[in-house]
C-alpha positions as CSV (number, residue, x, y, z in Angstrom):
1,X,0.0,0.0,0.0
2,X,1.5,3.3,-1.1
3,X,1.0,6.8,0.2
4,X,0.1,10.2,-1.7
5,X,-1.2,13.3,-0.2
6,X,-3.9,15.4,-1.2
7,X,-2.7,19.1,-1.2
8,X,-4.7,21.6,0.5
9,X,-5.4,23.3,4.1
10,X,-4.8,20.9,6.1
11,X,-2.9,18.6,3.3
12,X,-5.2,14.7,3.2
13,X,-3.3,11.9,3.7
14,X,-4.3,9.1,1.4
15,X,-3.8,5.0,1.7
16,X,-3.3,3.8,-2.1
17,X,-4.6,0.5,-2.6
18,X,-4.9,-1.9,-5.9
19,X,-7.4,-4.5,-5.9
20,X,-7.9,-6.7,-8.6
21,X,-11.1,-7.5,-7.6
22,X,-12.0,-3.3,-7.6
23,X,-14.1,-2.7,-11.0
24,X,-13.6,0.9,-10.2
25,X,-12.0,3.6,-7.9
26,X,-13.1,4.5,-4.6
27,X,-12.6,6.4,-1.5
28,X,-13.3,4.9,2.0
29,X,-12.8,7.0,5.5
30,X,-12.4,5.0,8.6
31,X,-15.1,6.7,11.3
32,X,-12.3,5.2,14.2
33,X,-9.5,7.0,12.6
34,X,-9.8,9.2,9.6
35,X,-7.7,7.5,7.8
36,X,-8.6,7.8,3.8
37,X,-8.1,5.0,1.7
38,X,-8.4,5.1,-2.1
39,X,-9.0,2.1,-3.7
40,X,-8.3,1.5,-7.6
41,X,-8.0,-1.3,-10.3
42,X,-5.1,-2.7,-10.6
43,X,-4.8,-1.8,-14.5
44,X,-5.5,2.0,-13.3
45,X,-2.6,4.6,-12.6
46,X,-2.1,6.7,-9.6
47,X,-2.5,10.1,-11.5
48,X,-6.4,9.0,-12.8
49,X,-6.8,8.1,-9.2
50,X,-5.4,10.9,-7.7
51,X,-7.5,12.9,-9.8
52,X,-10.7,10.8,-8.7
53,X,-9.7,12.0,-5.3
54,X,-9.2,15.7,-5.6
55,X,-12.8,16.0,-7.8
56,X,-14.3,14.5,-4.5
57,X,-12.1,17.0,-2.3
58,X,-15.2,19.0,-0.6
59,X,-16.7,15.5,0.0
60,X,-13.6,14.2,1.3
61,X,-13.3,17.6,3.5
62,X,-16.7,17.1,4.9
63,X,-16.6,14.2,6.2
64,X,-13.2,14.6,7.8
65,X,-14.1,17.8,9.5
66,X,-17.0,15.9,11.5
67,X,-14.7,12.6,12.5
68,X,-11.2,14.3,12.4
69,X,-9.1,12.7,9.8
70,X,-5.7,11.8,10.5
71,X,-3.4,14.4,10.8
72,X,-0.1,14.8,8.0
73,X,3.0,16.0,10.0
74,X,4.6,19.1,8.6
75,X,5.5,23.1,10.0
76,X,2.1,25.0,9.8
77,X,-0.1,22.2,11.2
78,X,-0.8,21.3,15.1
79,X,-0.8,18.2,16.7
80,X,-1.8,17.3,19.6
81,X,0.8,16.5,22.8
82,X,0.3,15.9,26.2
83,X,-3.3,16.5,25.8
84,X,-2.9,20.2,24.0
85,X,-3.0,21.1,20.4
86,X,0.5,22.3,19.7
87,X,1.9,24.2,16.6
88,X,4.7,22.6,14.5
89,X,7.5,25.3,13.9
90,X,11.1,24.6,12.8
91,X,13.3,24.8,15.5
92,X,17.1,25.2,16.5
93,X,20.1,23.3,17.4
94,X,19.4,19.3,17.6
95,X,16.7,18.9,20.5
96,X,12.9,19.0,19.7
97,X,11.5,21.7,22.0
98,X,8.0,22.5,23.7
99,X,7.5,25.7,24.9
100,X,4.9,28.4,24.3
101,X,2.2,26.6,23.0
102,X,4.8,24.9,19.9
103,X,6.7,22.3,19.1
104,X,9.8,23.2,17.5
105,X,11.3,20.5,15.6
106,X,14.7,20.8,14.1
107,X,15.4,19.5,10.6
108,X,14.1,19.5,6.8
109,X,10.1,19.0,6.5
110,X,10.4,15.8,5.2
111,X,12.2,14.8,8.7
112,X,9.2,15.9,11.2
113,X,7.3,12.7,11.1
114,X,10.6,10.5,11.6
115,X,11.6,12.8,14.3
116,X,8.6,13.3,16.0
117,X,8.0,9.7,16.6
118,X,11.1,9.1,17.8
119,X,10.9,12.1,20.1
120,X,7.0,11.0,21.4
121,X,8.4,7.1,22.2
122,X,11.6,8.7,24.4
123,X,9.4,10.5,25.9
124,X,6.6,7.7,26.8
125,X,9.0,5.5,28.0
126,X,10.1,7.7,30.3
127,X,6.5,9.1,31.3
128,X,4.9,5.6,31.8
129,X,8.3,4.1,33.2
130,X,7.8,6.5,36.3
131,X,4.3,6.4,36.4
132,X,5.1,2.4,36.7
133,X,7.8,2.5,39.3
134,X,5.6,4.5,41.4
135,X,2.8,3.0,41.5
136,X,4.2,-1.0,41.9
137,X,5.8,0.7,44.4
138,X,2.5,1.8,46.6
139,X,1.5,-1.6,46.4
140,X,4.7,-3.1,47.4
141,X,4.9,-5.0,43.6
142,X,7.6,-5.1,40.8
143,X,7.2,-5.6,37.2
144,X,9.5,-7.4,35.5
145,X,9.7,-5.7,31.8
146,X,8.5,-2.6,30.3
147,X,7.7,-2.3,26.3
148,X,6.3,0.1,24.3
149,X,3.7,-0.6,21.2
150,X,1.5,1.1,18.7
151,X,-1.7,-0.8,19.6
152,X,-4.9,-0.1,18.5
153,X,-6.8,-2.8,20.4
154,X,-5.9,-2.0,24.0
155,X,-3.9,1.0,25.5
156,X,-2.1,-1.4,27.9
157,X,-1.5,-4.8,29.3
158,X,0.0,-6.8,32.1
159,X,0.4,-10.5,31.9
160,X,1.4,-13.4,34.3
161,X,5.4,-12.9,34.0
162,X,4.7,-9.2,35.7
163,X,5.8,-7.5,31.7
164,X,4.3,-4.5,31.1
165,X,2.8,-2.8,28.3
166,X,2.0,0.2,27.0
167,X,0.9,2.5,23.6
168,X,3.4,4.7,22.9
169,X,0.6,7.2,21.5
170,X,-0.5,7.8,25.4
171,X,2.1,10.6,25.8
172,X,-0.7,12.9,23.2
173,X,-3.1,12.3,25.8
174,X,-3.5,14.3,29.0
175,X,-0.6,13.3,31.5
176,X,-3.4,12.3,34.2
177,X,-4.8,9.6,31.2
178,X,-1.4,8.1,31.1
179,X,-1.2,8.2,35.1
180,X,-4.3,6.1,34.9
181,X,-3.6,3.7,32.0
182,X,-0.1,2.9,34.0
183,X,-2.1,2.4,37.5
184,X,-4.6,0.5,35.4
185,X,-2.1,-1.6,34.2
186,X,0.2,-1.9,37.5
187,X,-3.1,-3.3,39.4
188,X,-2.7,-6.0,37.6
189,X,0.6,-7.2,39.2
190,X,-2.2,-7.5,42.3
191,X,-5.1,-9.0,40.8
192,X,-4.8,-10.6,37.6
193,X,-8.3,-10.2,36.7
194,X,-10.8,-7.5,36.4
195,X,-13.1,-8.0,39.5
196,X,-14.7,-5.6,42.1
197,X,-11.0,-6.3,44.3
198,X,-9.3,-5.6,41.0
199,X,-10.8,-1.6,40.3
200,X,-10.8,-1.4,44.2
201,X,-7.0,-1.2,43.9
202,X,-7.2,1.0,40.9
203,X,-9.2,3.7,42.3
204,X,-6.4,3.6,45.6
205,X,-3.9,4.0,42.9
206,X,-6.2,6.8,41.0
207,X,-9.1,7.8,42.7
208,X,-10.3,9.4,39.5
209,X,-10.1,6.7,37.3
210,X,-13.7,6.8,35.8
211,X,-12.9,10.2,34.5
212,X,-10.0,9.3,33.0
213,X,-11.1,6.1,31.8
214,X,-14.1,8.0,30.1
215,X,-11.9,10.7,28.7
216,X,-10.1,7.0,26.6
217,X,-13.7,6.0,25.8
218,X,-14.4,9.4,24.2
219,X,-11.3,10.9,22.8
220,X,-9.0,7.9,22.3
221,X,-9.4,7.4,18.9
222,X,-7.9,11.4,18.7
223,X,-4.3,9.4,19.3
224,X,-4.4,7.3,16.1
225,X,-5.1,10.5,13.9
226,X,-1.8,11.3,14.0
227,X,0.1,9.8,11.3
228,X,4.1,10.1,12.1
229,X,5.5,8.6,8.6
């Protein structure tokens, strides 16, 4: 599956598929992550598709702006970090840098996505590393391993062996939805299950777990529209 992107404000990024079972093209949005997908025969070229796609631009457009369709990487456009909605702005030196309601991302364009990622999975590991050490350390636990995933199924997990873990793509959300999905997880090391004892050491961990929880219910999907290369 290739990539092209749609030009505009904001710039659509488009999945290109060939089917040889498509009899025509087509354009499909995913409602659980924006993500366009345009589908074509496999004896059609990319230009008459592309076209297909810009002469359904204000369709395309429409429907994005009431799902949110994922997000192409690149100085002008925001993202959201941490919970916030941050301009992209080149920066200086070697070090991405957040300050004043921006990112500032050293580097060509063509390097934010690459660099970005990078950045966001430093900074989860570190983020859900200490929100792991101190919560197995209220409950007098230890985890044995701590690994980092793009996961669309499940923001965390915790098996048997005490291993740990976690969706790099929680350090976009708010730093009290990471604190939860890390206590959420760390409970586990205590009860292995998901019983009444099981969210009874959740909610000593973080008494405002529902909210949290809810906010993953609602808004989660917002950390997939971000595409990062």
């Amino acid at each position: 599956m290739g990539r092209a992107i749609l030009s505009g404000n904001p710039p659509i990024s488009l999945s290109l598929r060939r089917s040889a079972r498509a009899r025509r093209i087509s354009l499909r949005i995913s409602r659980s992550t924006g993500r366009v997908t345009l589908t074509m025969p496999t004896h059609v070229p990319d230009s008459e598709a592309l076209d297909f796609a810009r002469e359904k631009e204000n369709w395309l457009r429409g429907h994005l702006s009431q799902i949110g369709g994922e997000s192409v990487l690149t100085f002008g456009t925001r993202m959201l970090w941490r919970g916030q909605s941050l301009d992209i702005v080149p920066g200086q030196g070697r070090k991405i840098v957040v300050s004043d309601g921006a990112i500032h991302v050293p580097g060509e364009a063509e390097q934010i996505g690459a660099r970005l990622q990078a950045y966001a999975k430093a900074q989860a590991r570190d983020a859900l590393a200490a929100a792991s050490d101190r919560y197995a350390a209220q409950l007098g636990r230890s985890y044995s391993k701590l690994t980092l995933r793009d996961t669309r199924s499940r923001w965390g997990s915790c098996n048997s062996r005490g291993e740990l873990m976690y969706s790099w793509r929680l350090i976009l959300a708010p730093d009290e939805v990471l604190d939860y999905v890390a206590a959420h997880e760390v409970a586990h090391l205590a009860e292995m299950n998901h019983s009444p004892a099981f969210w009874s050491v959740v909610e000593r961990l973080c008494p405002d777990y529902v909210r949290h929880r809810g906010w993953l219910k609602s808004q989660g999907h917002l950390l997939h529209q971000t595409r990062f290369g």
